[in-house]
C-alpha positions, -999 to 999 in steps of 0.1 A, spaced: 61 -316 773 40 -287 787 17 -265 772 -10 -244 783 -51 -250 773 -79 -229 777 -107 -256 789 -139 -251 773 -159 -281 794 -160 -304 822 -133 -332 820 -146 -367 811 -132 -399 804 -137 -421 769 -148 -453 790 -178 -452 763 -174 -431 729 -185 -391 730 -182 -362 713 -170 -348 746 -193 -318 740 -191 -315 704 -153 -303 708 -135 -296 676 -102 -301 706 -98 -323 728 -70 -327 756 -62 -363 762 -46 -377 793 -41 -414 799 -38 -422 836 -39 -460 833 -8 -487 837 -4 -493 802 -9 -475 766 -43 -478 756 -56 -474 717 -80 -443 707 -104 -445 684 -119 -418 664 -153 -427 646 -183 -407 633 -219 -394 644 -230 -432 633 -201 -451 648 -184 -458 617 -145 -457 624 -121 -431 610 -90 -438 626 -71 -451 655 -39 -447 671 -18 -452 704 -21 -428 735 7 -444 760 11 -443 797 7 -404 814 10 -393 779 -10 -359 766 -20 -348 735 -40 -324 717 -70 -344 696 -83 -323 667 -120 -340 653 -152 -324 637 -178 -320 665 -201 -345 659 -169 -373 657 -168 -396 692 -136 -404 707 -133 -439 723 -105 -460 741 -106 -496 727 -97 -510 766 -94 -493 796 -114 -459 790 -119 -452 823 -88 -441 828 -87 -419 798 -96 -379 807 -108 -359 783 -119 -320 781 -130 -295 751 -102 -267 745 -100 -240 726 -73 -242 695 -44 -230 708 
């Protein structure tokens, strides 16, 4: 699937949690081996939710700004950038 994003910051990866720049979007892309598990949890690190981004898979993450994202393994390899809602 392709889509187009307008990128609102600098890419990053979820190797530890962030709000990547207090985006309400964010445009995930794993780049490692093997699926890894995102985790969305609050300002105080409290989880929300999870679920299961698999190998060179993309999606569109939608969060309140002050949420982190965070990959439970393998982080690194997770890229992450603020878009606009498209």
């Amino acid at each position: 699937m392709t889509y187009s994003i307008k990128v609102l910051g600098a890419e990053t990866n979820l190797g530890s949690a962030t709000n990547v720049d207090n985006a309400t979007i964010v445009h995930l892309f794993n780049a490692h081996s093997a699926a890894v598990v995102i985790v969305r949890s609050d300002s105080s690190d409290v989880g929300i939710g999870s679920f299961t981004l698999g190998t060179g898979q993309m999606i569109k993450c939608e969060k309140d700004p002050s949420d982190k994202l965070s990959a439970s393994a393998n982080g690194g390899s997770v890229k992450a950038s603020k878009i606009a809602y498209s």
